[in-house]
C-alpha positions as a Markdown table, in Angstrom:
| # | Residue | x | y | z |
|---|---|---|---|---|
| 1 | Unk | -4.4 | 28.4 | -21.7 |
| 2 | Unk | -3.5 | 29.0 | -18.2 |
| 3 | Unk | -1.8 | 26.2 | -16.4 |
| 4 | Unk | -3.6 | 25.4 | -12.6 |
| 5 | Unk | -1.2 | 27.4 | -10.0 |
| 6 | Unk | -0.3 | 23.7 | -8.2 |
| 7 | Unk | 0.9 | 22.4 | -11.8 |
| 8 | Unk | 4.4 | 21.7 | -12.5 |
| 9 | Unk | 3.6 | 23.2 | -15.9 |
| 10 | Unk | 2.6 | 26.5 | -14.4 |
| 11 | Unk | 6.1 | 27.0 | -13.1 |
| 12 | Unk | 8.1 | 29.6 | -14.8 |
| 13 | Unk | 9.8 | 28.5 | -18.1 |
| 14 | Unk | 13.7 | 29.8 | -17.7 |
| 15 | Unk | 14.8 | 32.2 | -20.3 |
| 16 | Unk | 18.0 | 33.6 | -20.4 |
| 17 | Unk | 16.3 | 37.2 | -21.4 |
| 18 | Unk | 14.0 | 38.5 | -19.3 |
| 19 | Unk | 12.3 | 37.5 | -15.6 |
| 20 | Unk | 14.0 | 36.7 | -12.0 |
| 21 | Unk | 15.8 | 34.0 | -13.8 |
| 22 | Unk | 17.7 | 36.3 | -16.5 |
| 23 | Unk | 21.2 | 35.1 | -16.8 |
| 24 | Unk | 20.7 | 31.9 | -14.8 |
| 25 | Unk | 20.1 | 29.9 | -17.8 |
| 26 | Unk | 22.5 | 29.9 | -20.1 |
| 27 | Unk | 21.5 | 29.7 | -24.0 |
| 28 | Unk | 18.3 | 28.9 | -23.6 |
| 29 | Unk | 15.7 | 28.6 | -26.7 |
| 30 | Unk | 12.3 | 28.7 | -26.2 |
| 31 | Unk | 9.7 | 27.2 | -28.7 |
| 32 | Unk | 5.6 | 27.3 | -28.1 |
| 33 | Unk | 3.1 | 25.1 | -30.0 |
| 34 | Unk | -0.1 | 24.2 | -30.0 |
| 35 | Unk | -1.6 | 20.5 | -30.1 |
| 36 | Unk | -5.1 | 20.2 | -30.7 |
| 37 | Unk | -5.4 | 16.3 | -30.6 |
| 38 | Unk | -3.3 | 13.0 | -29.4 |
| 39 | Unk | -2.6 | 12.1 | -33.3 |
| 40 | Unk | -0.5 | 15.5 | -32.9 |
| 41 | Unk | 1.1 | 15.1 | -29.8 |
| 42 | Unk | 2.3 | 11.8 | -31.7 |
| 43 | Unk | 3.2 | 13.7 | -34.6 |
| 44 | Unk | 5.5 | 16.4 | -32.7 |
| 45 | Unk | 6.9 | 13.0 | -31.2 |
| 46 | Unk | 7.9 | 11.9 | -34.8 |
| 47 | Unk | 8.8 | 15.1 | -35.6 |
| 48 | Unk | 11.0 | 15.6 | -32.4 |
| 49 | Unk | 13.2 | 12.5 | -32.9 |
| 50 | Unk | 14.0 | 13.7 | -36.4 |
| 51 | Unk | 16.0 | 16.5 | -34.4 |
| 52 | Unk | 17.1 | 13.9 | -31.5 |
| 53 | Unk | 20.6 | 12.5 | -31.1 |
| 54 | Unk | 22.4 | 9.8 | -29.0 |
| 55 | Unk | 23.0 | 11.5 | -25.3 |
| 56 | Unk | 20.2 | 14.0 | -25.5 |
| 57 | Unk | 18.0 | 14.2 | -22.2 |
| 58 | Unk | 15.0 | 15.0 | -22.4 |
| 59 | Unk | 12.6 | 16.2 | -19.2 |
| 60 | Unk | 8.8 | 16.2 | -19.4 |
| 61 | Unk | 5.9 | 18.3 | -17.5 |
| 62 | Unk | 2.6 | 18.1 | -17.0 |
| 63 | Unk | -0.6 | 17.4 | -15.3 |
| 64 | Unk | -1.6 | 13.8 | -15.0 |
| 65 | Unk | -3.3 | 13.0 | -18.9 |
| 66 | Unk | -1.4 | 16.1 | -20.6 |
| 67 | Unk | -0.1 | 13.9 | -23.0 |
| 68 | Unk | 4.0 | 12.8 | -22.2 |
| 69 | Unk | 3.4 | 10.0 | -22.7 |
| 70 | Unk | 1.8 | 10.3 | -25.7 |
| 71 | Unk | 4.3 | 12.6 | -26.8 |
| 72 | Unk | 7.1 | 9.9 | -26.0 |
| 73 | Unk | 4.9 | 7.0 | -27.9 |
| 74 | Unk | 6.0 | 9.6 | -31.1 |
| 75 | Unk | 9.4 | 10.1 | -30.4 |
| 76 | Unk | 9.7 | 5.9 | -30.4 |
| 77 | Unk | 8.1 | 5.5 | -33.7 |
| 78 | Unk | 10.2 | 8.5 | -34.9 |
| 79 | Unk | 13.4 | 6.7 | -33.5 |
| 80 | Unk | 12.1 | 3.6 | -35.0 |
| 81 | Unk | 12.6 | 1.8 | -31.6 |
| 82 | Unk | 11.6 | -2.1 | -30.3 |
| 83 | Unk | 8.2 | -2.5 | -27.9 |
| 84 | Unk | 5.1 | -0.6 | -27.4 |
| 85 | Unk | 6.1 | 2.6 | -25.4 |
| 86 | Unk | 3.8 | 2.8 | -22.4 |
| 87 | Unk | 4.4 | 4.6 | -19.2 |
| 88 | Unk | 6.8 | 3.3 | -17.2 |
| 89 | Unk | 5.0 | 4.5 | -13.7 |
| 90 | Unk | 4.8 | 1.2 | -11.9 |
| 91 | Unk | 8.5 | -0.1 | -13.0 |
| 92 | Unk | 9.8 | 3.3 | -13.0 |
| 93 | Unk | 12.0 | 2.9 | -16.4 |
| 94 | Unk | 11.5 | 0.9 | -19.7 |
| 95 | Unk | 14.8 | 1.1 | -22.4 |
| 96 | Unk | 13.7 | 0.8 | -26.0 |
| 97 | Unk | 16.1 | -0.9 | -28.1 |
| 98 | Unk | 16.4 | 0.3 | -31.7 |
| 99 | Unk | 15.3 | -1.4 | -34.7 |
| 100 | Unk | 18.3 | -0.2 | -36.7 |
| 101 | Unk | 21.2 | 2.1 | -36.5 |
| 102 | Unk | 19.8 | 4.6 | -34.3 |
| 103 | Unk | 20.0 | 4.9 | -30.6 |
| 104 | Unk | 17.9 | 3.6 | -27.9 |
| 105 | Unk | 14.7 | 5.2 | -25.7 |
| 106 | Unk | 15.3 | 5.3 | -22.3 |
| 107 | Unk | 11.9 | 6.4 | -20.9 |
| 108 | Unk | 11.6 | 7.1 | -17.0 |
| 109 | Unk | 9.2 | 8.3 | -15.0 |
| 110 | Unk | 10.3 | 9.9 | -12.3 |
| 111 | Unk | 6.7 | 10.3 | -10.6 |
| 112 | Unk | 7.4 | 8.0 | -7.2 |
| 113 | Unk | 10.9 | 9.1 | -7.2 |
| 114 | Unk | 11.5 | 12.1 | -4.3 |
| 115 | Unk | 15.0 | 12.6 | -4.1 |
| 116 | Unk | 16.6 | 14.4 | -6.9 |
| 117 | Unk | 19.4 | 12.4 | -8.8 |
| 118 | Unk | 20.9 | 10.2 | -5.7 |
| 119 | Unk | 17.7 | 8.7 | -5.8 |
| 120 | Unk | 17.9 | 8.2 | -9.7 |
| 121 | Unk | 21.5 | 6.5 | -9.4 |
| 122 | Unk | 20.0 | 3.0 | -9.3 |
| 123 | Unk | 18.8 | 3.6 | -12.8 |
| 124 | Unk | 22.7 | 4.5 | -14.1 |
| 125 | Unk | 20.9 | 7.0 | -16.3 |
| 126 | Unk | 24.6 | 8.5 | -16.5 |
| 127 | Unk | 25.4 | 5.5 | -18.1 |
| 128 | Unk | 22.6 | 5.3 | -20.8 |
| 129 | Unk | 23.0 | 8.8 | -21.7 |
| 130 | Unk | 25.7 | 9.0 | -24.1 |
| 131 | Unk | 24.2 | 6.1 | -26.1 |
| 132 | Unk | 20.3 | 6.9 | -26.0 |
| 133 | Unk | 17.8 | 9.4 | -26.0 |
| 134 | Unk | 16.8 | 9.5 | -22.2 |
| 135 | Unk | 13.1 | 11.1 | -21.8 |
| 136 | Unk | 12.0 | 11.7 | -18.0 |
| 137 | Unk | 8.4 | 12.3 | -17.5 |
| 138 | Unk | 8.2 | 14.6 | -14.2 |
| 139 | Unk | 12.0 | 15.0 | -13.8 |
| 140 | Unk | 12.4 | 18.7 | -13.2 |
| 141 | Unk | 14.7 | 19.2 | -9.8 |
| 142 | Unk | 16.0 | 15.6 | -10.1 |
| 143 | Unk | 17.9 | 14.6 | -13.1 |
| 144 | Unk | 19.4 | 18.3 | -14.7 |
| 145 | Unk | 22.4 | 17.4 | -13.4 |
| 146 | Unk | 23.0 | 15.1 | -15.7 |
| 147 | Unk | 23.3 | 16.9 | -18.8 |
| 148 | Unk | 24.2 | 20.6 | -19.5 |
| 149 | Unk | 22.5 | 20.2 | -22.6 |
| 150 | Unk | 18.8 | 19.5 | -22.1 |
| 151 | Unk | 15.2 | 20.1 | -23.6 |
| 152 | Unk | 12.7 | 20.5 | -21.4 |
| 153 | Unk | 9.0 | 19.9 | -22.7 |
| 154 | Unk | 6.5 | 21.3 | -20.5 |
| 155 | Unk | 2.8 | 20.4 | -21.7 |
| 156 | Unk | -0.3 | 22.8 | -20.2 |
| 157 | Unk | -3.8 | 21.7 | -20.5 |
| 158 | Unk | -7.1 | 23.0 | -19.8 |
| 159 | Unk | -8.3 | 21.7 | -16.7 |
| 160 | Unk | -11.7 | 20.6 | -15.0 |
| 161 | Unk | -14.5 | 19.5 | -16.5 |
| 162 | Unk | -13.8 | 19.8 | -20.3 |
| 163 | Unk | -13.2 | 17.8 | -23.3 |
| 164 | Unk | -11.1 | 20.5 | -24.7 |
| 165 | Unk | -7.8 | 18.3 | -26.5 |
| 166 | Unk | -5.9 | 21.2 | -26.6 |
| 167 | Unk | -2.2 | 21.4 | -25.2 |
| 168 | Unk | 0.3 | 24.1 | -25.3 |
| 169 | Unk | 3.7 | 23.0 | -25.7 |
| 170 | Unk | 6.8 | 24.7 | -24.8 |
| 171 | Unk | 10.0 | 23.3 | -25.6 |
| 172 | Unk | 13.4 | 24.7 | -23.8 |
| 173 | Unk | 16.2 | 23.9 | -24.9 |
| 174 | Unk | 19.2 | 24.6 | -22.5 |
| 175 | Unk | 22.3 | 24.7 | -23.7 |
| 176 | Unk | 24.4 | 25.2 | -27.1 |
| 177 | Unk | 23.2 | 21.8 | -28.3 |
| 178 | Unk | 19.8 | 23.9 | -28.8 |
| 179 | Unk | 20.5 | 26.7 | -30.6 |
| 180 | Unk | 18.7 | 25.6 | -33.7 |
| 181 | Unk | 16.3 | 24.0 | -32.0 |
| 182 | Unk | 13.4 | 26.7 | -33.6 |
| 183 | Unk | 15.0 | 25.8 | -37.3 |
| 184 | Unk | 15.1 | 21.9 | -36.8 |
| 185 | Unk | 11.4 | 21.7 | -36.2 |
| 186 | Unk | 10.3 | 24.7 | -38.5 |
């Protein structure tokens, strides 16, 4: 399935192997599923958080519908957190406490948000990290710099006219916190 060329999910995944990026991402581990419903993209969101710990960032692509939200709705029940997760477009971040002795969802969405991390700074995301799992919908080129270690979750969809529920999923993990990352979720 072949991502629209104005997508942020058609942009080239980094991979330390291969490509004009080669070498520029270090320890990079690429994983590709497919969903072919919203139940799943829940599921992979329960199934996600069983690999997710305290100060992992996580940054999500894709077109409008593609399902991050969806996908974050998992990782809450998965974390076992407090509140409905919904998108956070129109107050730009909701934090999820947890039910128990796991750590909190901070879940952003970075739509609105233009500037890369300067602009982010209000939200002391830097802050939140070390003690939650911080998920930013659409924040490729303005929060990497907050973790070395991330996972990047880029979601492609057929587009147009369909009613096709089919999503491909890439997940890339960057950095040595990912190395197992194809293991964990086997």
């Amino acid at each position: 399935m072949e991502a629209p060329h104005n997508s942020p999910a058609a942009e080239t995944v980094p991979d330390a192997g291969a490509g004009p990026l080669a070498g520029t991402v270090p320890e990079a581990v690429t994983v590709t599923l497919t969903v072919t419903s919203p139940e799943e993209m829940r599921d992979l969101g329960r199934r996600l958080a069983g690999v997710l710990a305290p100060g992992d960032l996580l940054m999500l692509t894709g077109e409008l519908g593609a399902g991050k939200t969806t996908l974050t709705r998992g990782l809450g029940e998965g974390l076992g957190v407090r509140g409905a997760v919904t998108s956070p477009t129109f107050v730009i971040a909701r934090v999820h406490p947890p039910l128990g002795a796991g750590p909190a969802l901070v879940h952003v969405d970075a739509y609105r948000l233009g500037g890369g991390l300067d602009e982010m700074e209000d939200l002391d995301l830097d802050v939140s990290l070390p003690d939650s799992v911080v998920v930013v919908e659409w924040g490729d080129g303005k929060v990497e710099e907050l973790s070395e270690d991330r996972l990047r979750v880029l979601i492609d969809r057929a587009t147009g006219d369909t009613d096709d529920e089919r999503r491909e999923v890439t997940l890339v993990g960057i950095g040595p916190r990912w190395t197992g990352l194809r293991e964990e979720l086997a």
